[in-house]
N, C-alpha and C positions, 0 to 999 in steps of 0.2 A: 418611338414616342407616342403614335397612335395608337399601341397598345395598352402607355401609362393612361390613358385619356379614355379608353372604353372600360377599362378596371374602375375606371373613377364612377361613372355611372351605375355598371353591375352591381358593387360594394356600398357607395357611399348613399341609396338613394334618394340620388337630387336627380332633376333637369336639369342637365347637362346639356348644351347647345356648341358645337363645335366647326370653328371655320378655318380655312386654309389661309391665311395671309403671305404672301410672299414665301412659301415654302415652311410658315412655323405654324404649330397647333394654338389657337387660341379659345378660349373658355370662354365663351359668353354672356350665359346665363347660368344662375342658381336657384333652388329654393330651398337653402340652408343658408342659415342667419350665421353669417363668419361677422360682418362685419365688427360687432363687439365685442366678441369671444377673442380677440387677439388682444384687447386691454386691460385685459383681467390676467392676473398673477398665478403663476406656474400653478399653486395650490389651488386656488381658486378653479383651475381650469380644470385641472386631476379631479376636486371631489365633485365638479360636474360629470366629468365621464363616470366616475367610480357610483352615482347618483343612479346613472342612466338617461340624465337628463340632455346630456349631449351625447353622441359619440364620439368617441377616438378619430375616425376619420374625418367629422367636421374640423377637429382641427390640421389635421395633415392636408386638408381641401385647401384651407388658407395658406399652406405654407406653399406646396405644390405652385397655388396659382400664382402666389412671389416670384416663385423658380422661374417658372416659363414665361413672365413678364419682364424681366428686371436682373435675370443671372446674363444675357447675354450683351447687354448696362456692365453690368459694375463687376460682372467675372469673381465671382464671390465664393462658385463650387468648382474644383475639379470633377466632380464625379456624384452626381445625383443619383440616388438610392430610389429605384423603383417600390412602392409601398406594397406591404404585406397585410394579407386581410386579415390575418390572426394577429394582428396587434391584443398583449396583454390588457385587462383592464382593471388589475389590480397591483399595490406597490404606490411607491410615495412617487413615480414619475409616470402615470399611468396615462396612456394614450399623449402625451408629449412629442412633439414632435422636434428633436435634438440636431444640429448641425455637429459634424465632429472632424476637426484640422487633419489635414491628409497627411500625419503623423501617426496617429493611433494605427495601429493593424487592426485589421475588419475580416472577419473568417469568412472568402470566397467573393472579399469585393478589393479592389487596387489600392494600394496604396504606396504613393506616389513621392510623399514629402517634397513634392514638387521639382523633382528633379531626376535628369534622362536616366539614369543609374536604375530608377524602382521604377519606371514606366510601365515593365509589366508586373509586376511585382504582388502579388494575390497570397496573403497570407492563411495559413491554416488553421489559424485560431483568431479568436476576437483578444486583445489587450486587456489585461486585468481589469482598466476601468471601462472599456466599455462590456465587457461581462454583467458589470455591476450597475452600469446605464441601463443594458439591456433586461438585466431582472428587474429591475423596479419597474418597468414597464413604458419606457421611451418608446419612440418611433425613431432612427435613424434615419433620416431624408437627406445624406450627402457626405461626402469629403470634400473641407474647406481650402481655395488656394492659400498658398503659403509662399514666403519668402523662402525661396532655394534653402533645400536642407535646413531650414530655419534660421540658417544666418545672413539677419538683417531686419532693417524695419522697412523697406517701403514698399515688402511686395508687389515692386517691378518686377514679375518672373520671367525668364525670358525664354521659358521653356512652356508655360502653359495660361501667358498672359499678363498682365498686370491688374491687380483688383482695384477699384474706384470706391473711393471715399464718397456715399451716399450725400452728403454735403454739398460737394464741389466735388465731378468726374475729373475734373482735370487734379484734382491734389491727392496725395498717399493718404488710404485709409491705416496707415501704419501698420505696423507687422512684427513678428512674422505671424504673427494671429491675424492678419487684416481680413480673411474672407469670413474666419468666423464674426468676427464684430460685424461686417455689414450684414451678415443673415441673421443676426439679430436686433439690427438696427432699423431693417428693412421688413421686419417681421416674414424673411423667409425660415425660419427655423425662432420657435420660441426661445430657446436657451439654445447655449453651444461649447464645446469644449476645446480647448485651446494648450499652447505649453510657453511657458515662461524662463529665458535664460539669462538674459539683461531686459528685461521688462517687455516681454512679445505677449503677455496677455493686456497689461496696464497701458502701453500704448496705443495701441488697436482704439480702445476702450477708450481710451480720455479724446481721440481726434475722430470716432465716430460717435460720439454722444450715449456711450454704455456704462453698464459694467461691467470690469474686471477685477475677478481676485486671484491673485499668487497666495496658496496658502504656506505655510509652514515647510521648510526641505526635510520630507520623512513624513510629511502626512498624509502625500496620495501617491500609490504605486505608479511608478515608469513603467514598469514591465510593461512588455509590445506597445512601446513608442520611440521613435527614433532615435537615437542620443544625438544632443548636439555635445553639450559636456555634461561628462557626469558626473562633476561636483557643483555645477550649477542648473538643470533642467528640473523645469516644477512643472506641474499638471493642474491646473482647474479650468473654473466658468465665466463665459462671459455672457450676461442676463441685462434684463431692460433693467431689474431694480435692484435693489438689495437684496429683499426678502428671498427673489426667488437663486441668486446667489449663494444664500443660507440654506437654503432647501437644496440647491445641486452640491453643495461641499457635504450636505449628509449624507447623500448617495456616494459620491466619489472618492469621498477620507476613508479612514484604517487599514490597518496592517494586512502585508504582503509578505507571507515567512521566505515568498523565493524571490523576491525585489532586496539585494541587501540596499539601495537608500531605504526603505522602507523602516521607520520605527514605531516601537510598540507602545502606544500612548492609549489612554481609557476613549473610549470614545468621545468624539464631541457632540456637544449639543448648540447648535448656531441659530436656531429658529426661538425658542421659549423664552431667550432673556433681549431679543429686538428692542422692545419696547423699553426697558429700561430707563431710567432717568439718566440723564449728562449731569445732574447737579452736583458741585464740587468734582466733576472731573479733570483732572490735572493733562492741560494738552500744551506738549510745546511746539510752536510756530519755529519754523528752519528758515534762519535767516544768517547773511554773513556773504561774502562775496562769493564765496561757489552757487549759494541760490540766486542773488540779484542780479546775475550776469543772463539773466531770464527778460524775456519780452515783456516789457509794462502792463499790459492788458491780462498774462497769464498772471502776474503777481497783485495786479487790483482783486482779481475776482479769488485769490486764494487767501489774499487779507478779507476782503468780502465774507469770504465763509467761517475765516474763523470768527468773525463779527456773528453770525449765526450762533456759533456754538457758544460763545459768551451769555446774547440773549435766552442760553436755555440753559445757562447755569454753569457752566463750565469755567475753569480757570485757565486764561490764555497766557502763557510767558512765551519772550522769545527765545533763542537758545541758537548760538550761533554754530553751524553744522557742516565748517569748512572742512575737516575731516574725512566727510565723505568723499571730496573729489579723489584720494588716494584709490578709493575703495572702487569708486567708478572704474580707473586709470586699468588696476587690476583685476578688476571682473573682466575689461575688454582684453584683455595679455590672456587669461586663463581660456575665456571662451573660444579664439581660435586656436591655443595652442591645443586644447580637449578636441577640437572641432578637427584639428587637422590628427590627431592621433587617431580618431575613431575612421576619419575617412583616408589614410595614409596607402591604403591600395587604392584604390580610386583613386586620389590626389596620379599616385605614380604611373597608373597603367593609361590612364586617360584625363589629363590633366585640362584637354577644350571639351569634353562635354559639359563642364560646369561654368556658369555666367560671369561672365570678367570681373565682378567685384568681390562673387564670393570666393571664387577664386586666389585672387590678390589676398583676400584674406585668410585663406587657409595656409596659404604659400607666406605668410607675414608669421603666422601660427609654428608651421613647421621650422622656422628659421629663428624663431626664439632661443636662448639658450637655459641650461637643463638650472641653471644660477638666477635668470630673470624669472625663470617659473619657481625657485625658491622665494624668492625676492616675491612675490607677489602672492603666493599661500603666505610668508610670513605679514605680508600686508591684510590679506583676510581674515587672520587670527586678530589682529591689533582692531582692528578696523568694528569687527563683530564685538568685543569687550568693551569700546568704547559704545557702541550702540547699548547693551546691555549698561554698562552705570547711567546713559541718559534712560534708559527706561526703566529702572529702579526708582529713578525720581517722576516718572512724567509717568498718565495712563497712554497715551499716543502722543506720535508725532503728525505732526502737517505739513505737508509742501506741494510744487506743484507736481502733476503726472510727467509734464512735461515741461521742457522748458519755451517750447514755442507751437503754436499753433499747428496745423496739416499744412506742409509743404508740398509743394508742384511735385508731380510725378518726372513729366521730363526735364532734360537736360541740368539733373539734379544730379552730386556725384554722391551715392548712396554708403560709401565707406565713410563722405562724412556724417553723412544723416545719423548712422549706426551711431558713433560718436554722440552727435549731439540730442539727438532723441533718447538714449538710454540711461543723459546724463544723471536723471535723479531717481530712477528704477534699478539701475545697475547694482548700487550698492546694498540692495536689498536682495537680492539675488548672493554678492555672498557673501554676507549673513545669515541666511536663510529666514532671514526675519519675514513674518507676514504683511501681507501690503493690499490694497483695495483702492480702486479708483473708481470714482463717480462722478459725477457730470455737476461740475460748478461755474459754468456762465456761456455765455459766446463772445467772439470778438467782434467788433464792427460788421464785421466782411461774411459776421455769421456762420464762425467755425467753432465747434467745442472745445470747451476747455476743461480739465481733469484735476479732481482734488484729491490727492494720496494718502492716503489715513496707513500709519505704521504702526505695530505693537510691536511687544514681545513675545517670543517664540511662544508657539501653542497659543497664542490669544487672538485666533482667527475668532471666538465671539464678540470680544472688544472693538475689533475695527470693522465687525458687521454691523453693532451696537450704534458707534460714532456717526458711521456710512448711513445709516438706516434713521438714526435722530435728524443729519443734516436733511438727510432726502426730503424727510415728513416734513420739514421746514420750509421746502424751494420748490418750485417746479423744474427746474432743471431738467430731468432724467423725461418729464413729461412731451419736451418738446421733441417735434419729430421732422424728419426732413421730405420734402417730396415724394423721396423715393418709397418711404413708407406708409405712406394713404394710399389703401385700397381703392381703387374705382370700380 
């Protein structure tokens, strides 16, 4: 770590002041202006370094000094990336400094997916997307903790810690993306990459006060990323706002000829039509007893927002969207029964190195029958057609991210959590339909609350669009929790 700490001064040059606190390295002093450079927008930050007017390293200074402040808090990284002085300074993610879920394979750094199986586990090549991270010119500063194997939300790990919801330590920053959402909530990494099977990016996201987007299934390559299922695992970003959202799906989208989920679509364009008008945009509100069965406070502030989108031109109907709870029921049947197919040696050869819930759930997975796994692909198909004629009629849908606020970390039994946190993310997963969460209130007790903006397949512009008109509306996204002011 003393090593990370004298690279910073050779490289970065600032005055550097360094002291011993109880056995940890801490930073003292600087004369490099971080402090407002972390509230400006990914783009904003890139055409600064691309300028010459910042360096790359001032921002990797701020993210670093997060680290070693604040990861030993809220356990946010597995495996922190000592920085490189030849960081790019050219490309649309130029000197960024990127958190990336200990899912992704990293060519010659661990990864882990959070589980004793990959402990040592050092891949030989980088994953398709972060290739594509790494040529636009990111900085990788970490591998994020993760819920075991990815399955589950409350990134309790019991193998390499549990992560803390920057909020409230004591409650689940949700998961299985939870360590990327706090290192970017926390502004230890500007943006961050994450994977989504029942809503492991959108949850994170709406219960640490971010963004997340699940784009489209087939728009950004798996290739070297773990499988949980692979008829439902998605890849993208979780970012402070929209825009830089739009900007990390340009990097991370198109086609992958050796990923067969991968399809071949024109490229998109997610940044040039943000600003667009909402006027006359047809949005329907999810309402009907699978959504009301939600906590009062998450449903004020998701009526709240469609209240926003009205005042800026939009047409609100309700549309009652009981339907999906099927699609939920079946997303959870596919996810372990995929979960327990991909890990079926493991499961048999060593069945206690993996954590009692995920476990029970893989073991729930394998014992399904080959007739309930019809029974719930035939429910996927029904499920997505009916999504499709409501989005013939409607430009998006709205509901909440979740159905309830950040729950306690202990003596919580996380099989149900899985359940009920994935309640209204699930079904979009399989679908494959696009989905985006952003920050639409707090509750009393001052926890985030997530608004889910859905389209139709490939109209990851649309619900950047929606996401990006609300934002400009609210300050939501602006507020920040403790953990995240620099001292």
């Amino acid at each position: 770590m003393l090593l990370l700490f004298r690279w910073f001064i050779r490289h970065f040059h600032c005055t550097v002041s360094v002291q011993i606190d109880y056995g940890r390295i801490v930073l003292v002093g600087y004369n490099r202006p971080y402090m407002n450079l972390s509230s400006l927008s990914l783009s904003d930050q890139r055409d600064l370094v691309k300028s010459k007017e910042i360096d790359a390293s001032d921002l990797a200074l701020i993210c670093y000094r997060q680290i070693e402040r604040l990861n030993s808090i809220l356990n946010a990284f597995i495996t922190v990336i000592s920085p490189e002085p030849s960081t790019s300074q050219s490309g649309s993610l130029s000197g960024i400094p990127v958190a990336v879920k200990d899912l992704y394979d990293t060519k010659g750094i661990r990864t882990t997916g959070g589980s004793l199986f990959f402990t040592n586990n050092i891949p030989q090549e980088d994953s398709y997307v972060i290739q594509k991270v790494k040529r636009a010119g990111a900085q990788i500063v970490g591998k994020t903790n993760t819920h075991e194997i990815a399955l589950g939300v409350t990134n309790n790990n019991p193998h390499f810690g549990a992560c803390k919801n920057p909020w409230d330590i004591t409650r689940t920053p949700g998961g299985s993306s939870g360590g990327s959402a706090v290192a970017v909530a926390t502004g230890m990494a500007m943006a961050a990459l994450g994977t989504d099977t029942g809503g492991s990016i959108r949850i994170p996201a709406s219960l640490c006060g971010v963004v997340g987007l699940k784009p489209t299934y087939g728009r950004v390559s798996l290739r070297g990323i773990l499988p949980l299922s692979w008829n439902l695992d998605h890849a993208g970003p979780l970012t402070r706002n929209v825009e830089d959202a739009a900007l990390m799906l340009q990097v991370m989208g198109g086609y992958d000829e050796l990923d067969p989920t991968s399809v071949k679509t024109l490229p998109g364009d997610y940044s040039s039509h943000l600003r667009d008008t909402m006027k006359d945009r047809k949005v329907a509100l999810a309402v009907g007893n699978f959504i009301e069965e939600a906590d009062p406070e998450v449903l004020e502030a998701v009526h709240q927002a469609a209240q926003v989108l009205v005042a800026q031109g939009s047409i609100i109907i309700e549309e009652n969207v009981d339907f999906l709870r099927e699609g939920a029921l079946a997303n959870a049947l596919m996810t372990q029964a995929d979960g327990a197919a991909f890990h079926r040696d493991r499961l048999k050869e060593h069945p206690d190195w993996f954590g009692a819930d995920v476990r029970q759930r893989l073991e729930t997975g394998a014992a399904f029958t080959s007739t309930e796994y019809a029974l719930a692909r035939r429910i996927q198909v029904e499920v997505r057609r009916k999504c499709e004629v409501l989005l013939n009629s409607y430009d998006m849908l709205i509901l909440p991210t979740t159905p309830i606020p950040a729950p306690v970390l202990e003596g919580e039994d996380a099989v149900e959590r899985a359940r009920q946190l994935t309640r209204f993310t699930a079904p979009f997963n399989l679908t494959g339909l696009p989905a985006l969460s952003v920050p639409c209130g707090f509750t009393k007790d001052g926890l985030p609350i997530g608004l889910q903006i859905v389209s139709r397949a490939w109209n990851e512009a649309g619900v950047l669009r929606t996401g990006y008109a609300y934002q400009e509306a609210t300050n939501w996204h602006k507020r920040k929790s403790l953990f995240a002011n620099h001292d």
